[in-house]
C-alpha positions, 0 to 999 in steps of 0.5 A, spaced: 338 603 367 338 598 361 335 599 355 332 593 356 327 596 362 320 598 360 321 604 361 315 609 359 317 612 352 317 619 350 315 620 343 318 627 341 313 629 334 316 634 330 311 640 329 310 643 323 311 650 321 305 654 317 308 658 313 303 663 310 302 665 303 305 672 300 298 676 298 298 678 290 301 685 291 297 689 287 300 693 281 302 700 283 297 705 281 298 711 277 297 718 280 291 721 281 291 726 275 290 733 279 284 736 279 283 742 274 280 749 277 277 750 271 271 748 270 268 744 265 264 746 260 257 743 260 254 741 253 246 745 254 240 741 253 238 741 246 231 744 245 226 739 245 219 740 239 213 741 242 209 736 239 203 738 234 196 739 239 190 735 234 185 742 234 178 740 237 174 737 232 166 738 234 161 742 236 162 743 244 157 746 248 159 751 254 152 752 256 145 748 256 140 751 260 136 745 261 142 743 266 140 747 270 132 746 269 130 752 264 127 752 258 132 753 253 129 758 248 136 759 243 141 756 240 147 761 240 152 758 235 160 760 236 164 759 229 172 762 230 177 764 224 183 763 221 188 759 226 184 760 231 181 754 237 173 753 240 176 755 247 183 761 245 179 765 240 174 768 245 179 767 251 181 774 254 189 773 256 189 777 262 182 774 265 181 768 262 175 769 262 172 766 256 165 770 254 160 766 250 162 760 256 162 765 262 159 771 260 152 770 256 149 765 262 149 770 266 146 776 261 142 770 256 141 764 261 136 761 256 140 761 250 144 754 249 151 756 248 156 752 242 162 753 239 165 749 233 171 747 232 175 746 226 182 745 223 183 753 221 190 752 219 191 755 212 198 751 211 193 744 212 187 746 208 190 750 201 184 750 197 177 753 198 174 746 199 175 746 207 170 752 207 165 747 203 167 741 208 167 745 215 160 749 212 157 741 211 160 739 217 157 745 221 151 743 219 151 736 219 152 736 227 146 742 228 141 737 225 144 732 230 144 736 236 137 739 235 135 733 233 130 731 239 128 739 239 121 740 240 118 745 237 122 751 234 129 754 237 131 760 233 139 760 232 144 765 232 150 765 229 157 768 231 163 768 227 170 771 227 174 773 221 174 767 216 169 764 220 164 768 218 166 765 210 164 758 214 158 761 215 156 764 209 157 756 206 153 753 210 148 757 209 148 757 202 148 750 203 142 749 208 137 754 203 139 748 197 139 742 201 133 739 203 137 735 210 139 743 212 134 747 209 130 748 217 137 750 219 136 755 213 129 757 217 131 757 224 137 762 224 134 768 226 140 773 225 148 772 224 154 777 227 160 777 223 167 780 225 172 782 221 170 777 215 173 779 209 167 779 204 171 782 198 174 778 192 172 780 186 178 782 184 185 777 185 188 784 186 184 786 191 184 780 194 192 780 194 191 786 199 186 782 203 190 776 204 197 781 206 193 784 211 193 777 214 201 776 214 202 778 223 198 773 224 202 767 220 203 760 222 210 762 225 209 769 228 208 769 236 201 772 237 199 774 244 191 777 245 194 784 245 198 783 238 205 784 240 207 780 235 215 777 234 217 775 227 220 768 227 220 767 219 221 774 215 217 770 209 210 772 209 209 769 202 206 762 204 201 765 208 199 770 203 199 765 196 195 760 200 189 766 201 190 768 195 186 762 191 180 764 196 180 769 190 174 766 185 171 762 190 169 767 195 166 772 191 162 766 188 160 766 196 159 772 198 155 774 191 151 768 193 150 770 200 147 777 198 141 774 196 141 770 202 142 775 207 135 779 206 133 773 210 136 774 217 139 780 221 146 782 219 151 786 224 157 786 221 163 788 227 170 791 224 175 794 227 178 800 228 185 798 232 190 798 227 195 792 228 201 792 232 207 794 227 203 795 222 199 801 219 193 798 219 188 792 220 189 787 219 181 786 215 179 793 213 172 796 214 171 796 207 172 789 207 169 787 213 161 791 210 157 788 206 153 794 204 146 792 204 140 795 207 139 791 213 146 791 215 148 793 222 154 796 223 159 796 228 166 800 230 169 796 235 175 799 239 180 794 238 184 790 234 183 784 229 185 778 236 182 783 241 175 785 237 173 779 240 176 778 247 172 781 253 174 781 261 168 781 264 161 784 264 162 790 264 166 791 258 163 796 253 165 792 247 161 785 250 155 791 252 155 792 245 156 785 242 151 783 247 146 787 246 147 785 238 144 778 239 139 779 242 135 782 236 139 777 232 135 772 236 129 776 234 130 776 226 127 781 222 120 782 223 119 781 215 121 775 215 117 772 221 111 771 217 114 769 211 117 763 216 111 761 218 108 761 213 113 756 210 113 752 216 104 751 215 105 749 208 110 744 210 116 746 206 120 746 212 122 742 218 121 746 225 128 744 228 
């Protein structure tokens, strides 16, 4: 066969081979460092600070008779003391019963009830000048709560502890300051636990003061009065007191006059303290040794004296029964209130 034939050709193509490329080889790893049988100790939780509660500033009102469509034929007004709260001071722990919210509409449906808050902490309010503005602030928010009252509703006045120097004030203030003077009139009647009276003297009143120590900022107190000791100094608390001296024997000098006025029981109690060997306010303190002043022995300690679980605890009989005479002041004073009131020196409300 010729070259020179047409012949069919037969291309033969080459075909290229693909070579992969190599994958990066990753770095040999490191061991796996073994595992400990040891536990690793866990950092604990620091304990956070629990934030400050603002205290309630006011006049809150528990009850209203008119709510319910009665006539409301009394104003029952709560004031608690040093540390206390418009809710806690009254509180049962073990119940929770509250007794002038949960206990006096059952046994006083007509009588409104209200409860003034303020700050009572000593360490905030070192000087006596809390007692004259909470007394003034006290009185400012009756005369606006009772301001659309027609007619004459009587008011009682409640007060633990150092409350009751509140309530000395703003009666002292009410009699001398025309704006207040019907709260002066309309009261009938003021029950006043364990308030200490007596600063005559700064030595005596230094006792009165210490007798306040368990009940410190600083010192856990539960409504049964165990009481543990996060601060062994008292003194803070003590000295604060302390420059009440003069200017609670002022007040209580002033309210001997004022008291003839109204009828007065004066609840002391008779527990001594928990850890202690004696009240925190004593009986002497507590009394204000006036003719008309009812006496009063309660069977519990300074936080107790004032927290009731239910009808039928005797202490709350006793008190209850207490308010109502208040409500009905003192026979004497009847005629001469109304007299005053015809005369037009004083408002009704």
């Amino acid at each position: 066969m010729s070259s020179s034939d047409p012949q069919k050709q037969v291309h033969v193509h080459a075909k290229k081979e693909t070579i992969p490329a190599r994958r990066a080889q990753a770095p040999p790893q490191p061991p796996a460092p073994r595992r400990s049988t040891r536990s690793t100790p866990q950092a604990q939780p620091q304990p956070q600070p629990k934030p400050k509660v603002k205290p309630f500033d006011g006049l809150k009102i528990f009850y209203d008779p008119e709510k319910r469509n009665l006539v409301a034929n009394l104003d029952l007004v709560f004031v608690h003391g040093l540390n206390g709260d418009h809710i806690k001071t009254w509180a049962d722990e073990d119940t929770g019963v509250v007794w002038p919210r949960d206990l006096i509409p059952q046994t006083m449906p007509n009588a409104r009830v209200l409860s003034f808050g303020y700050n009572a902490d000593i360490y905030d309010n070192p000087s006596v000048a809390f007692i004259r503005g909470y007394a003034r602030t006290l009185l400012n928010l009756l005369v606006d709560m009772r301001s659309e009252i027609v007619g004459v509703r009587p008011i009682v006045l409640v007060a633990h502890s150092l409350g009751g120097l509140v309530v000395k004030q703003a009666l002292r203030l009410a009699r001398n300051e025309t704006p207040f003077r019907g709260i002066a009139v309309a009261t009938r009647g003021i029950l006043l636990f364990s308030t200490p009276h007596h600063g005559a003297d700064e030595d005596r009143w230094a006792r009165i003061a210490e007798g306040f120590s368990p009940l410190a900022p600083g010192r856990s107190t539960s409504s049964h009065g165990t009481t543990k000791d996060q601060s062994a100094d008292r003194s803070p608390l003590v000295e604060a007191l302390k420059v009440f001296s003069r200017d609670v024997q002022d007040i209580s000098e002033d309210f001997r006059f004022l008291a003839g006025s109204y009828a007065l029981f004066s609840f002391y109690e008779t527990d001594v303290w928990p850890g202690t060997r004696a009240p925190i306010v004593s009986k002497d303190s507590a009394l204000l040794n006036l003719p008309h002043e009812d006496q009063v022995p309660l069977a519990a300690n300074h936080v107790e004296m004032v927290r009731f679980d239910g009808l039928e605890d005797s202490k709350f009989m006793q008190v209850e029964k207490r308010i109502q005479r208040a409500a009905k002041g003192l026979p004497s004073v009847a005629s001469t209130r109304l007299d005053m009131k015809q005369r037009g020196l004083v408002s009704a409300k």
